[in-house]
N, C-alpha and C positions, 0 to 999 in steps of 0.2 A: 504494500500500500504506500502510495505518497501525496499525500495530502488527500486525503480520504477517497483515492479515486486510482483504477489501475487500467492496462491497457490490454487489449485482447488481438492478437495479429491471427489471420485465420488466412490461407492458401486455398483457394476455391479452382477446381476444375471440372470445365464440362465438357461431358463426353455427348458428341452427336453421332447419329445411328445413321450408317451409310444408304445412301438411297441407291436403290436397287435397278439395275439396269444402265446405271450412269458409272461412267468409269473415266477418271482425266484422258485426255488425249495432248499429243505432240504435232499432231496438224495443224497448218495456220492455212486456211484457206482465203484466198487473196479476191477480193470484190472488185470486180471493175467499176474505173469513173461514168456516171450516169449518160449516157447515149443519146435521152429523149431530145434534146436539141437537134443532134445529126436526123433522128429518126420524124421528129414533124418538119425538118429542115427537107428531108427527101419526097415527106408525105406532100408539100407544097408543090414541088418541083413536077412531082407526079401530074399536080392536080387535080388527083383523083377526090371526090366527093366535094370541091367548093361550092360553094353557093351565093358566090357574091361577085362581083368585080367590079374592081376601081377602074377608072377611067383617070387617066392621066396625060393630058396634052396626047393622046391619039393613040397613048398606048394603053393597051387592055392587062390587069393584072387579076388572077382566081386568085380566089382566097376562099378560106372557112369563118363564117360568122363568128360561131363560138370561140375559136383561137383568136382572132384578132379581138372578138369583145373580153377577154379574158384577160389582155394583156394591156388594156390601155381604156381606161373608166371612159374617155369622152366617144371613144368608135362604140362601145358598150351601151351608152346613152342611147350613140346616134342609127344603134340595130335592132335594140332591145327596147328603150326608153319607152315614156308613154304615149310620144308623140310620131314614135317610129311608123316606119310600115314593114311588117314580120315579111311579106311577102315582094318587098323590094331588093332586085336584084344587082341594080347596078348604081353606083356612086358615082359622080364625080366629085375630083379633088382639083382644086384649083391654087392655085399659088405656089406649086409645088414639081419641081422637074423629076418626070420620069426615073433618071437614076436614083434619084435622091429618094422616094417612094420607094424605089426596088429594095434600096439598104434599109430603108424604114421596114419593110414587111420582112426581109436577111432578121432583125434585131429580132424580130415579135415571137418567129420560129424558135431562133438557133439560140435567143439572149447572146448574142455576139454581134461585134461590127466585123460586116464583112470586109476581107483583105482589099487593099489599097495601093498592092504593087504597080499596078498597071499604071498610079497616076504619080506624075512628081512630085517635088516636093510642096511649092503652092499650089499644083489642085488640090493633093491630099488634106489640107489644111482647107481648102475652102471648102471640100466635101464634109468635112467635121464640125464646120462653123455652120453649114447647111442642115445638116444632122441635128447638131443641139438646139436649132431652130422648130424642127420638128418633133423631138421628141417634147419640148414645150408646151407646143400643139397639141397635140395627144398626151401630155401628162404622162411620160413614160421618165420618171425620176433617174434607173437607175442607168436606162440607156444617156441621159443629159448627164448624167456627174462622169460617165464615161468619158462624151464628149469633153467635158473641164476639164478633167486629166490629163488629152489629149496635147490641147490647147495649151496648159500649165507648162506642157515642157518642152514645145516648139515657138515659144516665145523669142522677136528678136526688136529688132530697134526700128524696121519698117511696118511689123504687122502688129505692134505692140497697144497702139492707138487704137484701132480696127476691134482689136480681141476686146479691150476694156469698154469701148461702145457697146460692143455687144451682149457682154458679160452686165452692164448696167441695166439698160434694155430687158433684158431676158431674165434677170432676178437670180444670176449666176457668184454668190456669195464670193466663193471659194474661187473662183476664177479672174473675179472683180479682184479680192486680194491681192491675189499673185500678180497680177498687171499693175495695180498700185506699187508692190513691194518691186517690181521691176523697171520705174518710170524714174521712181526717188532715190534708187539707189546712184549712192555719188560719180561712180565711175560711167555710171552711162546718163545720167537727168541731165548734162549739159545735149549730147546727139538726140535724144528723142524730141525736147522742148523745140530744138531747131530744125525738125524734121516740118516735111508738110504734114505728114497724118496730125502731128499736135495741132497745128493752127487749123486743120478741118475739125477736130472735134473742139478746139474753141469754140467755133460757128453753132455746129450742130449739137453739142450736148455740154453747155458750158457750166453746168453744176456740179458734171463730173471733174473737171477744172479744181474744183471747192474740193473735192475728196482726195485730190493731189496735192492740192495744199496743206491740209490737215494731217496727210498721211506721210508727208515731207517733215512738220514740225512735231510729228509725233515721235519718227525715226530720229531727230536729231538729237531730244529727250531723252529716248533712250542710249 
């Protein structure tokens, strides 16, 4: 006893009762990565079962109602909605170039942008600034932060103007950022400021001017 109180240490084991039939194994069976993009990516291509077609400046595109309404709330609205008509077959899309739809309905399939070899280096960039325009449009969030990614890291001192117009415009956060953090840093804000793209977006969107500024005396703060 010490101090009217003592201590009891007790080892407890439990034993579990092997369940019958089951026995470990030394297998690792390996899972292949998920297909279903290639396989509705092929099921398009096919065109087997669409029931729809876009019309785009003269080109005819099939498609499946339910895949494209599944993958983008405003087509969903504009096939399903209450204002729709079930039994309407053909769309037109307007303001919108043929290629640029083809890669739009490439994303809806496959959730990929499709390859871009074929074009150089400023088409590929204007195909992408096309893109995040449309997925906009259609409210396909993760195909747009794709395009900003894109855009983040083919950043230079001609198209740098251009990208932050658009990234303002379009409600592109993350894109807007990087173009900012790229105007005011020291070694390049004297060549951009005296480029013509700056004095065209003086003209055209001179509030963004105000977030260059702000984003100028922020940086020097820090």
């Amino acid at each position: 006893m010490r101090d009217d109180s003592f201590l009891i240490e007790c080892d407890v084991t439990v034993m579990e009762e092997p369940k019958v039939g089951l026995t470990a194994t030394t297998f690792n069976i390996q899972v292949p990565p998920s297909d279903l993009g290639e396989d509705l990516g092929e099921f398009r291509e096919t065109q087997e079962g669409t029931d729809v077609n876009f019309k785009v400046k003269g080109k005819n595109f099939h498609a499946h109602k339910a895949v494209v309404a599944a993958r983008s709330p405003v087509f969903r609205a504009e096939l399903f909605g209450p204002m729709s008509d079930v039994a309407r077959r053909d769309i037109r899309i307007e303001d919108m170039q043929p290629a640029v739809f083809k890669a739009l309905l490439h994303f809806i399939y496959t959730d990929s942008l499709p390859s871009m070899e074929n074009l150089d280096g400023d088409e590929g960039k204007e195909m992408v600034k096309h893109l995040l325009v449309a997925a906009d449009r259609y409210a396909m969030e993760r195909m747009k932060l794709m395009c900003e990614s894109i855009l983040c890291k083919s950043l230079d001192i001609e198209n740098v103007t251009s990208t932050l117009a658009l990234a303002d415009q379009y409600h592109c956060s993350n894109l807007k950022d990087a173009c900012l953090d790229f105007v005011t840093s020291p070694d390049r804000m004297d060549d951009v400021i005296s480029s013509q793209g700056y004095a065209q977006l003086k003209r055209s969107c001179p509030t963004v001017i105000i977030d260059v500024l702000e984003w100028a005396t922020k940086s020097r703060k820090i």
